[in-house]
C-alpha positions as CSV (number, residue, x, y, z in Angstrom):
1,X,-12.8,-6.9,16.8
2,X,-9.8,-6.8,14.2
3,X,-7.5,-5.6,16.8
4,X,-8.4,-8.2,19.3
5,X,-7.9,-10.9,16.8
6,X,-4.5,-8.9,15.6
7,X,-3.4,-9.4,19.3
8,X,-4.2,-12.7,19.9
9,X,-1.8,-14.0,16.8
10,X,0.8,-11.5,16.8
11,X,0.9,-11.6,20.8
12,X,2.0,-15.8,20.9
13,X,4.0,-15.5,17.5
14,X,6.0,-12.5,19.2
15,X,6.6,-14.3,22.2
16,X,7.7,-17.9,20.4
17,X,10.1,-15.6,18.6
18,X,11.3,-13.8,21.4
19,X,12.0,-17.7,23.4
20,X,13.5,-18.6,20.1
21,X,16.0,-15.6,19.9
22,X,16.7,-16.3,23.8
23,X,17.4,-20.2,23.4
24,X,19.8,-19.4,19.9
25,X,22.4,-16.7,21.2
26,X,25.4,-18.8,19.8
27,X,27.2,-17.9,17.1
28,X,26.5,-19.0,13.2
29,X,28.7,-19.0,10.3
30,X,26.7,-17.3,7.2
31,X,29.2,-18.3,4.5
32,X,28.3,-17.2,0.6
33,X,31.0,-19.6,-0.7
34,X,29.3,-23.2,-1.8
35,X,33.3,-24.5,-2.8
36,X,35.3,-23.7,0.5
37,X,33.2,-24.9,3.2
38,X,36.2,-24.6,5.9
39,X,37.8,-21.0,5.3
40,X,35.1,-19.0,2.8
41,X,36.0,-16.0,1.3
42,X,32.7,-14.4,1.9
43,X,31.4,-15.4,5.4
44,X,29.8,-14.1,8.7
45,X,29.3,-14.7,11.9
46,X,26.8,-13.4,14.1
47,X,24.3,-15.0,16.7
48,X,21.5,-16.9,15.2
49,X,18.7,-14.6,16.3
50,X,20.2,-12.4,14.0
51,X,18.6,-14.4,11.4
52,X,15.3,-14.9,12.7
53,X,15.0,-11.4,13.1
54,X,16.0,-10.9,9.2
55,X,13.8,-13.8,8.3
56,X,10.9,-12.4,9.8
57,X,11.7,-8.9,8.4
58,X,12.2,-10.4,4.9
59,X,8.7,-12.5,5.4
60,X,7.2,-9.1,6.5
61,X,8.3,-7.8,3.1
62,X,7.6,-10.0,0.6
63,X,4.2,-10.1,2.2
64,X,3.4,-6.4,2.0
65,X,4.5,-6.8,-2.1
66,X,2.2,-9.3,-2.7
67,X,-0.7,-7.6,-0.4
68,X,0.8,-4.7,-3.0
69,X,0.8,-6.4,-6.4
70,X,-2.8,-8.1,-5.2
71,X,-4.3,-4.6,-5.0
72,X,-3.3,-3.3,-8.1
73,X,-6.5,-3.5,-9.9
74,X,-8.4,-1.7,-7.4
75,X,-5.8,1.2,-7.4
76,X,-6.4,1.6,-11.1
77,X,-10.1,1.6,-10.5
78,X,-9.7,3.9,-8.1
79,X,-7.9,5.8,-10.0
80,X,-10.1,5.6,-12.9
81,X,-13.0,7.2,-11.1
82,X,-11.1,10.1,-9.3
83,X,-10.5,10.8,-12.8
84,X,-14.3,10.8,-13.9
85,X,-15.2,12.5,-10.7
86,X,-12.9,15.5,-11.5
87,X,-14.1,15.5,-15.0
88,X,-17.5,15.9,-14.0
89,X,-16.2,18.3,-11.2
90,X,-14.8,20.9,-13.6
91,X,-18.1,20.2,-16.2
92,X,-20.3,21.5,-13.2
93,X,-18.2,24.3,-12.4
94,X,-18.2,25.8,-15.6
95,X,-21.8,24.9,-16.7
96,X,-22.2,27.3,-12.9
97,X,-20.3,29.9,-14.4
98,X,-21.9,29.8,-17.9
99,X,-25.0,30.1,-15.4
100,X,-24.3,32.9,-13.6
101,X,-22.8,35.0,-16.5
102,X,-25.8,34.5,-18.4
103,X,-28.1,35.6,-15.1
104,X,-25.8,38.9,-15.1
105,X,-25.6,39.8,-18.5
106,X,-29.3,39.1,-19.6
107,X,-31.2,39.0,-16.3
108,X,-34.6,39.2,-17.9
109,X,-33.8,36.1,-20.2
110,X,-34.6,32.6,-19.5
111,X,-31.9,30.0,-19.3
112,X,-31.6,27.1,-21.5
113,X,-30.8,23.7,-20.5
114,X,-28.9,21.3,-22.2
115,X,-32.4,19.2,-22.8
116,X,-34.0,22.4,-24.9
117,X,-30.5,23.0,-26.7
118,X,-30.5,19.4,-27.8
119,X,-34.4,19.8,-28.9
């Protein structure tokens, strides 16, 4: 359902930028100068789809770093608990080993848990 909703936005918006890059092929000054408007010492020139392409692109960017920025809280959490889950990985692992050393080297003896070692 996501993907058909996906296609049904991006599909016009592609095509009203594609007509857009079609009807703007001329050539467009870019200057970087704001006190020599007629000869600029920085300027370009390229077709004007040329910038709707690179606004778009730009657009596409800044919206990924905010998506990016927004999440950041649940990357810490998420962080945060692979943390604990290792923790309590590596507790169980050796709590095993205690375990099974204790079955080899006194087979006849019973184990103790942690609830009759507190008691």
């Amino acid at each position: 359902m996501r993907k058909l909703i996906n296609i049904l936005i991006m599909l016009p918006l592609a095509v009203v930028l594609i007509v857009l890059c079609v009807a703007n092929r001329q050539n467009v000054r870019f200057s970087l100068d704001p006190f020599n408007t007629t000869e600029p010492a920085i300027s370009v020139t390229v077709p004007f789809f040329v910038f709707l392409f690179g606004a778009l692109l730009a657009g596409i960017i800044i919206g990924w770093i905010a998506n990016w920025m927004s999440q950041r809280k649940y990357r810490l959490e998420l962080r945060t608990k692979r943390s604990e889950v290792e923790r309590y990985r590596r507790q169980n692992e050796n709590q095993m080993r205690t375990e099974k050393a204790t079955r080899e080297f006194a087979p006849g003896l019973p184990l103790m848990t942690n609830s009759d070692k507190a008691a």
